[in-house]
MOPAC internal coordinates of N, CA, C and O (Angstrom, degrees):
PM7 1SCF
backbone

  N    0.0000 0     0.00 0     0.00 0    0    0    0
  C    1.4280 1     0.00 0     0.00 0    1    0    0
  C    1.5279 1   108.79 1     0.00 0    2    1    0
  O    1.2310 1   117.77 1   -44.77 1    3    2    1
  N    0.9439 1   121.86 1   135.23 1    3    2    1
  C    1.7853 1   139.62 1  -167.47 1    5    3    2
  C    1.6013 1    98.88 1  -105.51 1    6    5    3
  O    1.2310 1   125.83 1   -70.39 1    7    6    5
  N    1.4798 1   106.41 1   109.61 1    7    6    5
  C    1.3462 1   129.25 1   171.78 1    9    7    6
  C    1.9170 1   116.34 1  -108.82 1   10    9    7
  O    1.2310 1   129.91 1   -45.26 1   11   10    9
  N    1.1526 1    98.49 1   134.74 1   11   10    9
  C    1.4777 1   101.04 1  -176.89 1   13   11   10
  C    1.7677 1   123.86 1   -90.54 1   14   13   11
  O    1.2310 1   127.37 1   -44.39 1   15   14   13
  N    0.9888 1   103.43 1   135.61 1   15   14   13
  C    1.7069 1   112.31 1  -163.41 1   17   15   14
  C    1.0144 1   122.08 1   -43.99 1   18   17   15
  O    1.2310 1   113.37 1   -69.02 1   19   18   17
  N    1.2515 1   130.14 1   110.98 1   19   18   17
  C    1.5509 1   143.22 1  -144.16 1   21   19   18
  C    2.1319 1   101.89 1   -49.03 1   22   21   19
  O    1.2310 1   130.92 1   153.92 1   23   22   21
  N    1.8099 1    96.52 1   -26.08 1   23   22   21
  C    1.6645 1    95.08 1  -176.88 1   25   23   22
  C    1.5271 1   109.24 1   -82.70 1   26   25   23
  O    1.2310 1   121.16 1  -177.87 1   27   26   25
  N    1.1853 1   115.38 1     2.13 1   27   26   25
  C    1.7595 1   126.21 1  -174.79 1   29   27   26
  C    1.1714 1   119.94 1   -82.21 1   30   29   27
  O    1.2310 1   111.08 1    -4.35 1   31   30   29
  N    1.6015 1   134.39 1   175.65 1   31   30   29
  C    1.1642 1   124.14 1   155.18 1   33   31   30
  C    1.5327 1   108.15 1  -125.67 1   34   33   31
  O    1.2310 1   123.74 1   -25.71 1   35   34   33
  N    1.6083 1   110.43 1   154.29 1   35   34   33
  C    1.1788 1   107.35 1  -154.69 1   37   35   34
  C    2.0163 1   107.68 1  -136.16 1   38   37   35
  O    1.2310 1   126.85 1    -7.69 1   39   38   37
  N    0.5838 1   104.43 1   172.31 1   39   38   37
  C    1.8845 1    98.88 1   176.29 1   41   39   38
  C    1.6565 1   102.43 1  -149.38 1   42   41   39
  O    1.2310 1   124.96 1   -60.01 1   43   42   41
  N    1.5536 1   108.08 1   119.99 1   43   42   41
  C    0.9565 1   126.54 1   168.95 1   45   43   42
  C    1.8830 1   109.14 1  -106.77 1   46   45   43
  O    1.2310 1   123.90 1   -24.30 1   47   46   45
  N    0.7870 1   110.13 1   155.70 1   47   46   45
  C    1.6615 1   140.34 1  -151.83 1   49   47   46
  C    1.8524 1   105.90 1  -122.87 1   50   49   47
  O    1.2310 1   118.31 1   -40.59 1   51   50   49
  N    1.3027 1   120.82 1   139.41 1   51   50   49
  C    1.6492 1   126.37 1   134.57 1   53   51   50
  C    1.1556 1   114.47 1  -169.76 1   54   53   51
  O    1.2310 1   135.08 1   -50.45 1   55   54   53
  N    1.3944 1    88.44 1   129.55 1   55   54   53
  C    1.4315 1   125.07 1  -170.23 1   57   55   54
  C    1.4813 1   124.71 1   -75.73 1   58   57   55
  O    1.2310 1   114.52 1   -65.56 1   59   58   57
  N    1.1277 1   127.98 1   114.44 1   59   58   57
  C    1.6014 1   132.40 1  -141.55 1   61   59   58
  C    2.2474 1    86.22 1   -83.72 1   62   61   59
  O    1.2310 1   134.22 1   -30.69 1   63   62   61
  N    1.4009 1    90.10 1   149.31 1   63   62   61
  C    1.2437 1   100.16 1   178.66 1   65   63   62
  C    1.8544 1   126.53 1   -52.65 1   66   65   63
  O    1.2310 1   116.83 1   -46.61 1   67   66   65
  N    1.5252 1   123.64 1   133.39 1   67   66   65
  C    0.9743 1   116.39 1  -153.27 1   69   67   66
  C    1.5379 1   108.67 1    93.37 1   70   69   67
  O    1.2310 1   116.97 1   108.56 1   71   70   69
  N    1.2056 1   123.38 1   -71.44 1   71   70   69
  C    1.7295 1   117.08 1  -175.73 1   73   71   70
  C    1.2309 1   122.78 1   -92.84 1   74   73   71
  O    1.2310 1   124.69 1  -130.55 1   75   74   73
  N    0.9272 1   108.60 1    49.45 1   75   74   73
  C    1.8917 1   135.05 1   171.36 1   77   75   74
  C    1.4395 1    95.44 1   -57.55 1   78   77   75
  O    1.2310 1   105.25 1   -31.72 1   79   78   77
  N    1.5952 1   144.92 1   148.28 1   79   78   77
  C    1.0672 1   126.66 1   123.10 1   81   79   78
  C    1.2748 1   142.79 1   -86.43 1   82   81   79
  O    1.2310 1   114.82 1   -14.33 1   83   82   81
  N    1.6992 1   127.42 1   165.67 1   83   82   81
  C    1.1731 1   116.05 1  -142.67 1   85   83   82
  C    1.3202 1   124.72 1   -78.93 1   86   85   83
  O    1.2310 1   111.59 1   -27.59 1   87   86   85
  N    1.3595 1   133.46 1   152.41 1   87   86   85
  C    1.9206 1   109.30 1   169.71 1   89   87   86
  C    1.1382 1   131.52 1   -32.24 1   90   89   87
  O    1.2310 1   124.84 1   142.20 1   91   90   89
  N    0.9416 1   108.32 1   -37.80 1   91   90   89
  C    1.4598 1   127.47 1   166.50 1   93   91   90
  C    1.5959 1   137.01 1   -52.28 1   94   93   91
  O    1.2310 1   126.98 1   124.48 1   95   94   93
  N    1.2660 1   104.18 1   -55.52 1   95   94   93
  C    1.5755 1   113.87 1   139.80 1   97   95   94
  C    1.6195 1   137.74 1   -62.91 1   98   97   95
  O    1.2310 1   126.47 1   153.43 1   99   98   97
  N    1.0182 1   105.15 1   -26.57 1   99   98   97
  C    1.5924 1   106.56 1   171.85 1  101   99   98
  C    1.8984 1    99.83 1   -84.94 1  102  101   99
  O    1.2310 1   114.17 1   149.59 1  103  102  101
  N    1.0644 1   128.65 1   -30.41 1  103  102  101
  C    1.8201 1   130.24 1  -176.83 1  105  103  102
  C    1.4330 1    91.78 1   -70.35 1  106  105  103
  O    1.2310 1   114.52 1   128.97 1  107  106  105
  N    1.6807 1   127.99 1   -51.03 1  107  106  105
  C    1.3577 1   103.37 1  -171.10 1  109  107  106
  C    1.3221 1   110.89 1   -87.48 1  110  109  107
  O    1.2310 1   114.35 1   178.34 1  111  110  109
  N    1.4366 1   128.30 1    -1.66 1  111  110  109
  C    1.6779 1   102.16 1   168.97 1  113  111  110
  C    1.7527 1   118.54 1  -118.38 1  114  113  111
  O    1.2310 1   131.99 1  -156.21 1  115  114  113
  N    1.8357 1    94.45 1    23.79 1  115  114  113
  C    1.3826 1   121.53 1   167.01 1  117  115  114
  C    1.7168 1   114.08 1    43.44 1  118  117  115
  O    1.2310 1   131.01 1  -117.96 1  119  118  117
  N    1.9244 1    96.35 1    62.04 1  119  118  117
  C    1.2740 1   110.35 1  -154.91 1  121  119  118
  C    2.0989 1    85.19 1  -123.24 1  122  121  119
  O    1.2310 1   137.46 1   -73.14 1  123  122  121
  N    1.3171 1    83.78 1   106.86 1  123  122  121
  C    2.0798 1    83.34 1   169.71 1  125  123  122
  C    1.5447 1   115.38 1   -92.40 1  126  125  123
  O    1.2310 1   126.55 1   -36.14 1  127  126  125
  N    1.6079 1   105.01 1   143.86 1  127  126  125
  C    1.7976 1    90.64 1   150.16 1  129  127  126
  C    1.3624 1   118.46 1   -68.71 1  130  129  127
  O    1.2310 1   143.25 1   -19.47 1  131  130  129
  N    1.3160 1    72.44 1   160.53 1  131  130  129
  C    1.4379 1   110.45 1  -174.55 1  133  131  130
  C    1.6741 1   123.99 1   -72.38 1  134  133  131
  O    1.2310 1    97.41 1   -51.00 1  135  134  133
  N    1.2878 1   157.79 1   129.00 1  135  134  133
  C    1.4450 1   137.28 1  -173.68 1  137  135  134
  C    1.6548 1    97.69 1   -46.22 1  138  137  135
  O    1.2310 1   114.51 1   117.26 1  139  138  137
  N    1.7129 1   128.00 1   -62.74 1  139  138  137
  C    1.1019 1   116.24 1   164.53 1  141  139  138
  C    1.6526 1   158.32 1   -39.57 1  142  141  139
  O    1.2310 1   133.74 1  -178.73 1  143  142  141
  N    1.5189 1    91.04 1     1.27 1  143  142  141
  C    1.5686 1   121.39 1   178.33 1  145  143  142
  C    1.8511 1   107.18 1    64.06 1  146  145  143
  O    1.2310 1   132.26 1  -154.96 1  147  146  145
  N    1.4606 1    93.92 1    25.04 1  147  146  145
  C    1.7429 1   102.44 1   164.69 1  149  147  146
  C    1.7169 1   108.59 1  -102.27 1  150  149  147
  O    1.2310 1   122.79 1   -24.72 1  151  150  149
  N    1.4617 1   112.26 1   155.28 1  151  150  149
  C    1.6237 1   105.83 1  -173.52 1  153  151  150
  C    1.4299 1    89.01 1  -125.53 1  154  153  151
  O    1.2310 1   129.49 1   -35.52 1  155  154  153
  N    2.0578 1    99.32 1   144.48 1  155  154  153
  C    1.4216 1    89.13 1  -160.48 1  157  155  154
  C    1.6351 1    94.66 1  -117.87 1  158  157  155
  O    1.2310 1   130.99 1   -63.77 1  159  158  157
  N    1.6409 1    96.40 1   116.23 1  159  158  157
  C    1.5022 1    99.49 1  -175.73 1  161  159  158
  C    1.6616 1   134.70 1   -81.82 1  162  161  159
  O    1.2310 1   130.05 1   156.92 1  163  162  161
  N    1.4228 1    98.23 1   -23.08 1  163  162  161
  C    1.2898 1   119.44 1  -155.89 1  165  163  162
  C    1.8022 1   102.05 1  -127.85 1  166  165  163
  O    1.2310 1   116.77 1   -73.98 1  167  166  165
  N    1.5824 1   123.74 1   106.02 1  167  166  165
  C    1.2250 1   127.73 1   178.48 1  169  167  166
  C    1.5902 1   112.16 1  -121.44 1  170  169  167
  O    1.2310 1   115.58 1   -78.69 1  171  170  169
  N    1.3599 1   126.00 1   101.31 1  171  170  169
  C    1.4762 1   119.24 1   176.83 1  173  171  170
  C    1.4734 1   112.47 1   -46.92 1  174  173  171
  O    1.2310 1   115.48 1   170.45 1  175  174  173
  N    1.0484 1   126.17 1    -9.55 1  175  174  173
  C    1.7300 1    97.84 1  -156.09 1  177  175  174
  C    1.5483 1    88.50 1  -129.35 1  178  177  175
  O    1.2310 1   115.54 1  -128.78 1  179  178  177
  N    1.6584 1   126.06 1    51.22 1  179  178  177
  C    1.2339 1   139.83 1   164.50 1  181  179  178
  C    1.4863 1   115.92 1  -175.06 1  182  181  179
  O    1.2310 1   113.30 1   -36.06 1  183  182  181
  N    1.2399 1   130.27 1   143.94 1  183  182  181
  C    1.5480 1   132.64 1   127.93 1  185  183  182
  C    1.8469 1    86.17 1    36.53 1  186  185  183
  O    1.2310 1   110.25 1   -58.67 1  187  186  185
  N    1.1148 1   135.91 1   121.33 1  187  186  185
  C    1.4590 1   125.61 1   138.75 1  189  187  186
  C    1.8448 1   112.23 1   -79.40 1  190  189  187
  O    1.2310 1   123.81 1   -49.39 1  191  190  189
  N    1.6873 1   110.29 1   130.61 1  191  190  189
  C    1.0403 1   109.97 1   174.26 1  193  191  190
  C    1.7281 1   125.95 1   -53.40 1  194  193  191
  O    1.2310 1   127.23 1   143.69 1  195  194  193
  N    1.3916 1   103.68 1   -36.31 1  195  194  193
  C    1.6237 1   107.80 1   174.78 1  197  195  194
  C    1.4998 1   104.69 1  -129.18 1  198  197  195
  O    1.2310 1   131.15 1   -72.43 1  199  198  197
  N    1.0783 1    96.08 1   107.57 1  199  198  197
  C    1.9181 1   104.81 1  -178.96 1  201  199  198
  C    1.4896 1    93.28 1   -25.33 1  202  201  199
  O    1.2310 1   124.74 1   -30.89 1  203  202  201
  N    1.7780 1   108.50 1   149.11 1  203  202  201
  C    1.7438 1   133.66 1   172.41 1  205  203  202
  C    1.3918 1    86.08 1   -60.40 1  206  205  203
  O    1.2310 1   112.18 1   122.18 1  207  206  205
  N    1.4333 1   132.36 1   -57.82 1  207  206  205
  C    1.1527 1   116.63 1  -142.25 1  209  207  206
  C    1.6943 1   107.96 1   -66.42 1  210  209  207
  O    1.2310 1   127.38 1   126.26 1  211  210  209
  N    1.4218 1   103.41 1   -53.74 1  211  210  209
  C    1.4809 1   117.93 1   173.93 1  213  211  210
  C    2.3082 1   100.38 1   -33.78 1  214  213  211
  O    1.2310 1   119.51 1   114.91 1  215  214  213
  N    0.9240 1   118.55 1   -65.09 1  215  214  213
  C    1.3449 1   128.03 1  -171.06 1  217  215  214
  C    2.0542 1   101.24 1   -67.43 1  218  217  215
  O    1.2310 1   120.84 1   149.05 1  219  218  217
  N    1.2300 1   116.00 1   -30.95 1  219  218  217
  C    1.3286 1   102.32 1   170.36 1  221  219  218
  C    1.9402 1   104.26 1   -75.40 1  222  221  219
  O    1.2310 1   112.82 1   142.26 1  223  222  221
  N    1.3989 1   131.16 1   -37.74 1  223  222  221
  C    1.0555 1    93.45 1  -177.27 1  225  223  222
  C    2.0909 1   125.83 1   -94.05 1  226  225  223
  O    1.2310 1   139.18 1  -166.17 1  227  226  225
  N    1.3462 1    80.42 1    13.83 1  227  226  225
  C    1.4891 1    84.44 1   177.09 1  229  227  226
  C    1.6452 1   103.30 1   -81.49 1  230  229  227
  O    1.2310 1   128.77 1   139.57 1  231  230  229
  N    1.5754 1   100.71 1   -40.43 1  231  230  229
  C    1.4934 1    84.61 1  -177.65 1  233  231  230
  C    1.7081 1   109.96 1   -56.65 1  234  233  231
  O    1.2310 1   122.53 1   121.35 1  235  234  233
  N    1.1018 1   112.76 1   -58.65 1  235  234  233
  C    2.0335 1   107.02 1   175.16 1  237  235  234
  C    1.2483 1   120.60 1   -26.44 1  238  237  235
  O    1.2310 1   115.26 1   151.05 1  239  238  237
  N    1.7571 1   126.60 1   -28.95 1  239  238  237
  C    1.4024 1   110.09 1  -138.14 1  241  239  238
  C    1.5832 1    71.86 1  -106.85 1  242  241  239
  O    1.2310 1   131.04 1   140.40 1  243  242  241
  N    1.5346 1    96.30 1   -39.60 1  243  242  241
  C    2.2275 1    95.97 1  -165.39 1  245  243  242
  C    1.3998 1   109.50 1   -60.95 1  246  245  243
  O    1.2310 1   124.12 1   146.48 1  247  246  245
  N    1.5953 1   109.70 1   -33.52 1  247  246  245
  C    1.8081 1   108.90 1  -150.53 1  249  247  246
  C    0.9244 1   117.55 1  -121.92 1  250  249  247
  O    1.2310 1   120.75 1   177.83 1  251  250  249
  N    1.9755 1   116.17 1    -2.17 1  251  250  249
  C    1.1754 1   135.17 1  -162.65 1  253  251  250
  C    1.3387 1   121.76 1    -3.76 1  254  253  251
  O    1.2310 1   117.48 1    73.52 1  255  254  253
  N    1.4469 1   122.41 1  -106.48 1  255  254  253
  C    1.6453 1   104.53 1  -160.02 1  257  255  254
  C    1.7841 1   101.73 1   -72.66 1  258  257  255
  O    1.2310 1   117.66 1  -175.34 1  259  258  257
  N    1.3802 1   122.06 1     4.66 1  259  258  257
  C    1.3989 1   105.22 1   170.70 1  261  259  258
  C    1.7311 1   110.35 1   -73.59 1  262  261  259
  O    1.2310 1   124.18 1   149.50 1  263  262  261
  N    1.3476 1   109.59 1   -30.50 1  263  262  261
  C    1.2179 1   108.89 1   178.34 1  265  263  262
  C    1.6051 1   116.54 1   -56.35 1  266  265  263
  O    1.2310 1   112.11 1   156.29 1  267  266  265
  N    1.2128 1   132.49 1   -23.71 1  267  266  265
  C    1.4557 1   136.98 1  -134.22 1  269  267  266
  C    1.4670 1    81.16 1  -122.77 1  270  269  267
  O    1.2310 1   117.98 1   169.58 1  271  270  269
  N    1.6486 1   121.45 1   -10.42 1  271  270  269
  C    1.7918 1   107.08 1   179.23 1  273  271  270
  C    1.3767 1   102.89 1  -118.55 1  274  273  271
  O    1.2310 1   113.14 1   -44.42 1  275  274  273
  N    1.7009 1   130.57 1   135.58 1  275  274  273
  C    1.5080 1   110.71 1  -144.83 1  277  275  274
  C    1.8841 1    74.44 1  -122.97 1  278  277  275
  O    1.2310 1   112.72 1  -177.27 1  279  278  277
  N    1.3235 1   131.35 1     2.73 1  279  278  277
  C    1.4260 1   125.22 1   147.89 1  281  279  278
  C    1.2011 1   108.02 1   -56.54 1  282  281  279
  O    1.2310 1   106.10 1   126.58 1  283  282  281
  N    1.2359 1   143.41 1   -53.42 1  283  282  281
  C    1.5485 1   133.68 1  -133.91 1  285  283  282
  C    1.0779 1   112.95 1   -82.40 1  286  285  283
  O    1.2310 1   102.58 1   -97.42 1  287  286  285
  N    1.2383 1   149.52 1    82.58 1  287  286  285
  C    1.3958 1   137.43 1   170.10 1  289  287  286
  C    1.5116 1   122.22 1  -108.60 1  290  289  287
  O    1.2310 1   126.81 1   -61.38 1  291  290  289
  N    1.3585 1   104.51 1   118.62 1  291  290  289
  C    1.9995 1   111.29 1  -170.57 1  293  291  290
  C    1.0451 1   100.04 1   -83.53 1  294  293  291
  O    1.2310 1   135.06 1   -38.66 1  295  294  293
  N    1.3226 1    88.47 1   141.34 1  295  294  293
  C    1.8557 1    98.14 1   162.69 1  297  295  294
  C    1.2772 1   114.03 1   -38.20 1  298  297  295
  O    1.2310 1   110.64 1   -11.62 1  299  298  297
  N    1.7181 1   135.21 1   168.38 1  299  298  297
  C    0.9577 1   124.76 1   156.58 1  301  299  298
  C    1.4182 1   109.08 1   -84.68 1  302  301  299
  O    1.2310 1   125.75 1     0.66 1  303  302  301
  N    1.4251 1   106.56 1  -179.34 1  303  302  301
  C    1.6905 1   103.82 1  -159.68 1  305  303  302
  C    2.0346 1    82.37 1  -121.67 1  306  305  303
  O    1.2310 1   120.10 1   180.00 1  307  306  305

């Protein structure tokens, strides 16, 4: 499992049941779970597996105006 350098910043992910992505997508952007069942997409101190940009507009399209309020954080489900 590929952990990012404690001086880095990193973005871990989980994906609410049903919207898992597929094996298939995690092999080509060589993205593992996590022991915590988070997938870690985003590592500063390498190559990012899925370009920032790609992951900034998913967050808009998935979370829209939750994204734009940096109070809001839901429980996880």
């Amino acid at each position: 499992m590929k952990e990012c350098a404690l001086a880095h910043a990193g973005l871990r992910v989980w994906f609410r049941k049903g919207s898992e992505p597929s094996r298939a997508w995690l092999t080509k952007h060589n993205i593992e779970e996590q022991n915590d069942g988070s997938f870690r997409v985003y590592c500063a101190d390498h190559v990012p597996f899925v370009p920032a940009e790609y992951l900034h507009d998913a967050f808009r399209t998935f979370a829209g105006p939750l994204y734009d309020d940096p109070d809001h954080a839901p429980d996880p489900v």
